[in-house]
GUGUKE-390277 format. One record per atom (N, C-alpha, C): residue number from 1; x, y, z; residue in three letters. Coordinates in pm, whole numbers, plus 50000, padded with zeros to 5 digits. Example, Ala and Ser with C-alpha at 12.3 -4.5 7.8 and 13.67 -1.06 7.14 Angstrom:
// GUGUKE-390277
R, k, u, v, w, r
R, 1, 51319, 49431, 50780, ALA
R, 1, 51230, 49550, 50780, ALA
R, 1, 51320, 49670, 50780, ALA
R, 2, 51285, 49775, 50708, SER
R, 2, 51367, 49894, 50714, SER
R, 2, 51290, 50003, 50787, SER
This chain:
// GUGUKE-390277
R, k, u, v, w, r
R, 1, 31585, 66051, 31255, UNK
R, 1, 31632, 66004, 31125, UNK
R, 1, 31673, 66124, 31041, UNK
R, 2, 31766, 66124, 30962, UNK
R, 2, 31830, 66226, 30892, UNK
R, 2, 31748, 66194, 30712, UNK
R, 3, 31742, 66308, 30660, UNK
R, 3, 31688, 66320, 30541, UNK
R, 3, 31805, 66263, 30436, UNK
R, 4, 31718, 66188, 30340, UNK
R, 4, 31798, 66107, 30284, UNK
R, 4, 31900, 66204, 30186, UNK
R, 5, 31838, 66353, 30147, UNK
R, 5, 31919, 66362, 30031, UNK
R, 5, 32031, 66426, 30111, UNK
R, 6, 32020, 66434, 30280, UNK
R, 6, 32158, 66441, 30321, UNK
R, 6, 32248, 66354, 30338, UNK
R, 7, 32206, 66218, 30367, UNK
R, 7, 32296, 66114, 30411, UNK
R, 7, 32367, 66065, 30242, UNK
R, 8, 32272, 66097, 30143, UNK
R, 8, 32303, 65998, 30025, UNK
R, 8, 32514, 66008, 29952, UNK
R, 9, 32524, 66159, 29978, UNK
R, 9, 32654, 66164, 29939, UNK
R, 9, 32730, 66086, 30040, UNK
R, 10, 32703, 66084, 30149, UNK
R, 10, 32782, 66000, 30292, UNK
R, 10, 32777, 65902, 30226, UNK
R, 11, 32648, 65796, 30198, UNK
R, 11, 32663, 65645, 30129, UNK
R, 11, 32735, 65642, 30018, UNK
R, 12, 32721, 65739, 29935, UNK
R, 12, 32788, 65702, 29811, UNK
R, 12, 32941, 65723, 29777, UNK
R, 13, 32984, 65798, 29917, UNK
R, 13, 33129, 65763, 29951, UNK
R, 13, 33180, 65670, 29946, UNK
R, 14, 33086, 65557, 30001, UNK
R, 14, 33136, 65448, 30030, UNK
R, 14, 33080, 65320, 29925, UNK
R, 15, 33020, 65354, 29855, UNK
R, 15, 32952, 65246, 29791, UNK
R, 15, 33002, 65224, 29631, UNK
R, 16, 33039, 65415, 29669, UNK
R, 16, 33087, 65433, 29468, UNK
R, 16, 33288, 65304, 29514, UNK
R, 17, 33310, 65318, 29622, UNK
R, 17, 33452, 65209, 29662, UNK
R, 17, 33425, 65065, 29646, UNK
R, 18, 33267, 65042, 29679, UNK
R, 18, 33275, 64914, 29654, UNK
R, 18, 33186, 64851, 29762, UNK
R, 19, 33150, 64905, 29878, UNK
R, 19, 33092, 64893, 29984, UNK
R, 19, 32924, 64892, 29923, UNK
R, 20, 32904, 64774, 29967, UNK
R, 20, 32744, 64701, 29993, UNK
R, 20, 32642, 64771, 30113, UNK
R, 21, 32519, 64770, 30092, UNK
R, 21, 32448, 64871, 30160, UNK
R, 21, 32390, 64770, 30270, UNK
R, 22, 32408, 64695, 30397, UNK
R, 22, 32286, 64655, 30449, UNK
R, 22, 32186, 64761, 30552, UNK
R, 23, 32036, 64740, 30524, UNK
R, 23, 31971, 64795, 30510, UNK
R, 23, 31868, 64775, 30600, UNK
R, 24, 31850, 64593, 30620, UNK
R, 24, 31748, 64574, 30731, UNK
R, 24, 31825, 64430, 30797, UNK
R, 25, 31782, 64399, 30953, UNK
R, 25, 31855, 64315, 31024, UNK
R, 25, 31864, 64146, 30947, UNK
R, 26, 31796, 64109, 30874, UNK
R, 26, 31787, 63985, 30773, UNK
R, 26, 31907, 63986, 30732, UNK
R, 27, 31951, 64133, 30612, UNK
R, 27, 32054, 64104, 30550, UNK
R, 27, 32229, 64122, 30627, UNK
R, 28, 32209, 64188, 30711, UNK
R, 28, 32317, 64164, 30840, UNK
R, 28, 32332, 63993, 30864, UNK
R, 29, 32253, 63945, 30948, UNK
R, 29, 32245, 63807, 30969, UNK
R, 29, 32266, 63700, 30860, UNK
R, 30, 32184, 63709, 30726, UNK
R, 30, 32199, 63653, 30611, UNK
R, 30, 32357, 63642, 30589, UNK
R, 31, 32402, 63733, 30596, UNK
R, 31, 32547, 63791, 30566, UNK
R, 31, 32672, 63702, 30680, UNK
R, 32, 32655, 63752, 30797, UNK
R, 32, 32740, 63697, 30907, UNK
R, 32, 32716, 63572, 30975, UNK
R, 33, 32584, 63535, 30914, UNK
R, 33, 32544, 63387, 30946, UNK
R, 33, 32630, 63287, 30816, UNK
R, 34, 32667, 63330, 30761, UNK
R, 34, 32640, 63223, 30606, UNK
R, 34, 32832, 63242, 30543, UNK
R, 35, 32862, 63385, 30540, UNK
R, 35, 32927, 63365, 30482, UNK
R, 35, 33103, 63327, 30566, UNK
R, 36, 33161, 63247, 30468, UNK
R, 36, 33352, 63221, 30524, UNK
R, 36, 33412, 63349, 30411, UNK
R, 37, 33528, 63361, 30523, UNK
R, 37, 33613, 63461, 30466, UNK
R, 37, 33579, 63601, 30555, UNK
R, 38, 33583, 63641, 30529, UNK
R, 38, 33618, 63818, 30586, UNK
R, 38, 33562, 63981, 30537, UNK
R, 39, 33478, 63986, 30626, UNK
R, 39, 33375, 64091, 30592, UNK
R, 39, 33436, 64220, 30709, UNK
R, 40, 33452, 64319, 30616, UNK
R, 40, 33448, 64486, 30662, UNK
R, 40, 33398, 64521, 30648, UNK
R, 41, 33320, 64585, 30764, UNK
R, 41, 33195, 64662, 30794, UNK
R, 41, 33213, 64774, 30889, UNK
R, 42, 33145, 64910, 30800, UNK
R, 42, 33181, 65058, 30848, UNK
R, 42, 33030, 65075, 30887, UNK
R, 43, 33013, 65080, 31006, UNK
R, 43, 32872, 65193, 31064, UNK
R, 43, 32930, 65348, 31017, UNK
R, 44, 32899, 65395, 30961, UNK
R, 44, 32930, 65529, 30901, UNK
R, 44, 32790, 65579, 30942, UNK
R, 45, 32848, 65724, 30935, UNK
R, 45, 32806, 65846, 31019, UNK
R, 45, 32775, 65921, 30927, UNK
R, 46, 32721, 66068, 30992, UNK
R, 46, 32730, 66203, 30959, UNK
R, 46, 32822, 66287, 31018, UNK
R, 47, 32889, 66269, 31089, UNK
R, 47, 32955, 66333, 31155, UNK
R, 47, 33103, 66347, 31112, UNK
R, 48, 33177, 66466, 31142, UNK
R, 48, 33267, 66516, 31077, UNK
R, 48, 33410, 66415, 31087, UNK
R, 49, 33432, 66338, 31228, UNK
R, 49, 33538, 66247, 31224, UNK
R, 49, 33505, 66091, 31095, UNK
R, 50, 33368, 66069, 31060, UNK
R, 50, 33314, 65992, 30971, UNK
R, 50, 33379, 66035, 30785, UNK
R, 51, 33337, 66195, 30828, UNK
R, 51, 33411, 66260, 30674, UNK
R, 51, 33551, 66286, 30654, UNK
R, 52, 33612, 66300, 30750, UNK
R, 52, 33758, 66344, 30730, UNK
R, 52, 33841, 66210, 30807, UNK
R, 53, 33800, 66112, 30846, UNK
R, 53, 33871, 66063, 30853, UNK
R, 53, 33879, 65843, 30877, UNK
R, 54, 33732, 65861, 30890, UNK
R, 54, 33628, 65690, 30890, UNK
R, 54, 33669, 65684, 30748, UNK
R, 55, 33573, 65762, 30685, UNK
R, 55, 33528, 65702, 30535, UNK
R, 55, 33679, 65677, 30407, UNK
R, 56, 33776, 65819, 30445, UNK
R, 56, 33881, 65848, 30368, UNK
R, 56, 33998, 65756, 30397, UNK
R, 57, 33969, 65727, 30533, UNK
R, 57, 34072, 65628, 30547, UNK
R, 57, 34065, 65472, 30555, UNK
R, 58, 33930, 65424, 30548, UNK
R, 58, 33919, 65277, 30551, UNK
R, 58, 33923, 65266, 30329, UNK
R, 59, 33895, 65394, 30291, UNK
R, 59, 33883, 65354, 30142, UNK
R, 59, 34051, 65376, 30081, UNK
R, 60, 34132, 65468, 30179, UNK
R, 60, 34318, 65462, 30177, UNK
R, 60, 34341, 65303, 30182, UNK
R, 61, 34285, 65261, 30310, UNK
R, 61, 34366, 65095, 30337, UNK
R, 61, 34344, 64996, 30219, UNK
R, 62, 34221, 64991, 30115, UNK
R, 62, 34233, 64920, 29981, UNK
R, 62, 34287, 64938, 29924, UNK
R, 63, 34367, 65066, 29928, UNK
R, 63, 34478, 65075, 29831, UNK
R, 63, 34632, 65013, 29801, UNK
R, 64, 34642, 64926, 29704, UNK
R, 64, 34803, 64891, 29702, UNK
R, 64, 34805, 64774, 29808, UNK
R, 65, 34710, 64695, 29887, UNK
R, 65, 34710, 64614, 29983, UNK
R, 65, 34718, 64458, 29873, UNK
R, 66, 34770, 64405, 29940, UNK
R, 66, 34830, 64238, 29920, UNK
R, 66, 34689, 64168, 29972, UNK
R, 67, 34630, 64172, 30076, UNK
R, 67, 34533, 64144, 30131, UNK
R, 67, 34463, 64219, 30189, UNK
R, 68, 34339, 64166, 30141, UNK
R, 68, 34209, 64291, 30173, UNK
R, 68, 34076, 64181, 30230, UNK
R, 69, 33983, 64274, 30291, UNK
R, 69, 33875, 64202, 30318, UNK
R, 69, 33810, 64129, 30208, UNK
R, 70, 33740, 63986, 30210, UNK
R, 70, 33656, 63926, 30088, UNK
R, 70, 33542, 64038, 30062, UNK
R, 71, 33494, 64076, 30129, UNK
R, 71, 33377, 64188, 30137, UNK
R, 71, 33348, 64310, 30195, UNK
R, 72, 33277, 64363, 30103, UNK
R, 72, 33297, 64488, 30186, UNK
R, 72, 33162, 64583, 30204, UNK
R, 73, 33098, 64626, 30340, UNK
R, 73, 32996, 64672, 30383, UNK
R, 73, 32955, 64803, 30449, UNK
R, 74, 32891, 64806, 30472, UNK
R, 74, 32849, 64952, 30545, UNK
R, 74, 32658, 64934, 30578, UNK
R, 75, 32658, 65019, 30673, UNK
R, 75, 32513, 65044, 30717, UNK
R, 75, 32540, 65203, 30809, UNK
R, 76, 32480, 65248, 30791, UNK
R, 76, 32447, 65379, 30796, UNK
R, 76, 32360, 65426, 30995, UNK
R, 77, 32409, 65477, 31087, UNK
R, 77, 32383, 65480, 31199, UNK
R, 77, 32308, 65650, 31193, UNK
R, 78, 32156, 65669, 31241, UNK
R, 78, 32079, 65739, 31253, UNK
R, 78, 31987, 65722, 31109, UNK
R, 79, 31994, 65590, 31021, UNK
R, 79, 31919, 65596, 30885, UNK
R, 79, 31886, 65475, 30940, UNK
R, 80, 31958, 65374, 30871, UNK
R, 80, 31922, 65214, 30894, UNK
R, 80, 31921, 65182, 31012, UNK
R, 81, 31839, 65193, 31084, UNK
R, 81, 31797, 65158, 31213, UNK
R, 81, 31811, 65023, 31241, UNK
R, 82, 31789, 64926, 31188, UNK
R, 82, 31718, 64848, 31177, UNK
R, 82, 31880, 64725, 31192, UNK
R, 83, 31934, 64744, 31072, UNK
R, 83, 32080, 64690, 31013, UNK
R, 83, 32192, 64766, 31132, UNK
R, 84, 32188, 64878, 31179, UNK
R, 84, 32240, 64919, 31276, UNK
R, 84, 32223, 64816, 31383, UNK
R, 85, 32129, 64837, 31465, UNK
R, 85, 32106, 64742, 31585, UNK
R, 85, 32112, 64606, 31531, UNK
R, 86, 32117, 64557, 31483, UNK
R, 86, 32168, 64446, 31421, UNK
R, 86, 32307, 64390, 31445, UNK
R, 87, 32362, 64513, 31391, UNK
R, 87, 32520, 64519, 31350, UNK
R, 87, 32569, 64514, 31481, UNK
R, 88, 32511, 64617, 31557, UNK
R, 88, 32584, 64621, 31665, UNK
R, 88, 32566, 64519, 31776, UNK
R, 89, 32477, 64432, 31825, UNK
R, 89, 32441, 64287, 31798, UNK
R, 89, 32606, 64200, 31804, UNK
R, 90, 32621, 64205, 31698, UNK
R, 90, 32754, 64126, 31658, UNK
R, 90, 32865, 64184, 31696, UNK
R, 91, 32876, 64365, 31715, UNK
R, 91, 33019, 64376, 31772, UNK
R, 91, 33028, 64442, 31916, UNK
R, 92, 32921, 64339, 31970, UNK
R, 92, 32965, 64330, 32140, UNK
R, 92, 33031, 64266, 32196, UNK
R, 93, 33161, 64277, 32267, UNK
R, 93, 33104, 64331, 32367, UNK
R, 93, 33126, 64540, 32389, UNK
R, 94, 33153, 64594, 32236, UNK
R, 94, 33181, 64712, 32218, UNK
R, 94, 33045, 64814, 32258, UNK
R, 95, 33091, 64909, 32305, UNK
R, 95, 32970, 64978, 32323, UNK
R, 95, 32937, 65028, 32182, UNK
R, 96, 32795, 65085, 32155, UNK
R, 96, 32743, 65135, 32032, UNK
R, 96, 32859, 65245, 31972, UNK
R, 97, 32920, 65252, 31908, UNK
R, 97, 32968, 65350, 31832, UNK
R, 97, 32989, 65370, 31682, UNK
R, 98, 32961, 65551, 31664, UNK
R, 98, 32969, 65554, 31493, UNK
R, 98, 33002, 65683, 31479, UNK
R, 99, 33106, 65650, 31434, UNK
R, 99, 33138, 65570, 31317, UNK
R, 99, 33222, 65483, 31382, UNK
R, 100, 33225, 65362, 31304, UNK
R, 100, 33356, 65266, 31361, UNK
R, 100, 33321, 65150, 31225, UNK
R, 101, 33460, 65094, 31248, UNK
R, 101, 33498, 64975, 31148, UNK
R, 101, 33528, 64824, 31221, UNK
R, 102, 33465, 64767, 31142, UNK
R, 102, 33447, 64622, 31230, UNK
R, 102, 33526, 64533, 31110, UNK
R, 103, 33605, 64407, 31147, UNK
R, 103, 33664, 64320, 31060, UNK
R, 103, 33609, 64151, 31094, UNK
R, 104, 33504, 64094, 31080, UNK
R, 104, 33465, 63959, 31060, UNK
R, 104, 33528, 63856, 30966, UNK
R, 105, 33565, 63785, 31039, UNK
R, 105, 33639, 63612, 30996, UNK
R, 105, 33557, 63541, 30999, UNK
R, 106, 33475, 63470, 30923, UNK
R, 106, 33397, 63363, 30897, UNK
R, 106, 33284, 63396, 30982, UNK
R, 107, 33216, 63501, 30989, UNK
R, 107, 33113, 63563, 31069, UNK
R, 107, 33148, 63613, 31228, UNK
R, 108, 33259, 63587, 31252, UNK
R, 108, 33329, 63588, 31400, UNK
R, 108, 33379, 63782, 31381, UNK
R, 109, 33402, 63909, 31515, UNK
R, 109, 33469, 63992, 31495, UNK
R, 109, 33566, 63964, 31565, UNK
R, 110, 33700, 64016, 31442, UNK
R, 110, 33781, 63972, 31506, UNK
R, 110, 33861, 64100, 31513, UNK
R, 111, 33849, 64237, 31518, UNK
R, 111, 33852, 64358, 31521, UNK
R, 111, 33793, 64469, 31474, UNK
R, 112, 33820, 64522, 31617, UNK
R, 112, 33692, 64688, 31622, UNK
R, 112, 33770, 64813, 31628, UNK
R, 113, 33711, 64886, 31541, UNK
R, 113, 33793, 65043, 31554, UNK
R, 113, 33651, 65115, 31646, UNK
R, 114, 33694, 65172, 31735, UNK
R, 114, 33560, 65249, 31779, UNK
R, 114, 33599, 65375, 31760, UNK
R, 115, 33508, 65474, 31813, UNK
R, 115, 33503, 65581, 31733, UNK
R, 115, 33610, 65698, 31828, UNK
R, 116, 33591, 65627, 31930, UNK
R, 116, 33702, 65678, 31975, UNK
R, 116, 33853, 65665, 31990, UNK
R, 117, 33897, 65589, 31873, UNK
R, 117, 34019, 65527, 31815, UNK
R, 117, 33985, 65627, 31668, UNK
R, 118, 33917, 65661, 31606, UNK
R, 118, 33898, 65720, 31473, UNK
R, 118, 33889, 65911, 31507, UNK
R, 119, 33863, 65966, 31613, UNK
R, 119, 33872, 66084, 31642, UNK
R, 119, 34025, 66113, 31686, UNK
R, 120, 34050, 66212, 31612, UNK
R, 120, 34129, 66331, 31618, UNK
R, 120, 34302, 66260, 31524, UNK
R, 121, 34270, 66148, 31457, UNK
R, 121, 34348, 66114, 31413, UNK
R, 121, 34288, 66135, 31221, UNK
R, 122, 34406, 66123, 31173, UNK
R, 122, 34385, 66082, 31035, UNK
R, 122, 34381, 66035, 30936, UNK
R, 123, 34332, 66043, 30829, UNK
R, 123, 34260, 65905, 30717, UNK
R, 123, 34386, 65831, 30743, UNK
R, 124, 34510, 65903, 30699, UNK
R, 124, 34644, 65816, 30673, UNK
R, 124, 34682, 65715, 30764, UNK
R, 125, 34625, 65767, 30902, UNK
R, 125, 34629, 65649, 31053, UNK
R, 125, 34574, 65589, 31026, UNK
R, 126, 34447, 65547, 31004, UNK
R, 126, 34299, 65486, 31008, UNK
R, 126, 34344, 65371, 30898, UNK
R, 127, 34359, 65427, 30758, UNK
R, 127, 34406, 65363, 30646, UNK
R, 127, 34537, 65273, 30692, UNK
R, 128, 34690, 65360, 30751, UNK
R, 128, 34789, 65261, 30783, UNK
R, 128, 34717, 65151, 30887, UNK
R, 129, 34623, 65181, 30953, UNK
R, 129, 34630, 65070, 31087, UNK
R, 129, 34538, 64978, 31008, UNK
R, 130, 34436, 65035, 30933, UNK
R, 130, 34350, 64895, 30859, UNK
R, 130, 34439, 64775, 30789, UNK
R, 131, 34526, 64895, 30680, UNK
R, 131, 34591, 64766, 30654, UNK
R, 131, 34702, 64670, 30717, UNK
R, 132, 34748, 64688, 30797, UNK
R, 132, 34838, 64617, 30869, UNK
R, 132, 34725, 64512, 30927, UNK
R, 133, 34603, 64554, 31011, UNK
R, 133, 34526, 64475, 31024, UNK
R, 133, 34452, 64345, 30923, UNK
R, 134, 34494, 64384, 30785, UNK
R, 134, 34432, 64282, 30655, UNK
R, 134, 34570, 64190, 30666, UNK
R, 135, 34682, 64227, 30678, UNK
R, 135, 34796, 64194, 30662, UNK
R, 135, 34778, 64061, 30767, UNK
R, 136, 34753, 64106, 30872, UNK
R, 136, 34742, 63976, 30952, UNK
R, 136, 34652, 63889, 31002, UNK
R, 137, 34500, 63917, 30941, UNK
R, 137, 34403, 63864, 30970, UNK
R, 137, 34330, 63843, 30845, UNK
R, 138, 34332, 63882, 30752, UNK
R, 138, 34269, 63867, 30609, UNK
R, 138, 34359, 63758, 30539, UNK
């Protein structure tokens, strides 16, 4: 587990955008059990493809978009243990990866960025391909 007052600027990347914290496997399930409409959800990282190019570019794709996810999430991979395995639970049949961005339709995934789609590219990719992805599924 990583010390919180390292991970906290990582979360608050994403949270000061708008992104919801789940935290333990209840509120994962609570969440993808219950709700219609369309939930984006970032397993975010520590790791450097997470900083330069996960976090900067899924918070690019809200920008100026016509359609966007109803919600918007994150859980934290090597902290939230708990909401992690959870998460990842729901976006199998993908292997574990993080950072990556998941897009849910009425609790269903109906697209996965894995992390090896998010390395060596940048925010501006990540961001153009999200939103084209809201464009046709949001």
């Amino acid at each position: 587990m990583y010390p919180e007052q390292l991970v906290s600027p990582m979360r608050q990347d994403l949270t000061a955008a708008g992104f919801e914290e789940f935290k333990t496997a209840e509120e994962v399930d609570a969440h993808l059990n219950s709700h219609t409409g369309t939930s984006l959800v970032v397993i975010n990282s520590i790791c450097g493809c997470a900083a330069g190019a996960a976090r900067p570019g899924v918070k690019l794709s809200l920008r100026d978009s016509e359609k966007q996810p109803d919600k918007l999430f994150t859980v934290f991979a090597g902290v939230d243990h708990e909401a992690v395995n959870k998460m990842r639970e729901y976006t199998l049949p993908y292997p574990p990866s993080s950072p990556s961005i998941a897009l849910f339709k009425d609790g269903e995934l109906v697209h996965f960025v894995e992390r090896h789609h998010i390395e060596g590219r940048s925010a501006e990719m990540i961001g153009d391909h999200l939103h084209e992805v809201y464009q046709e599924l949001c």
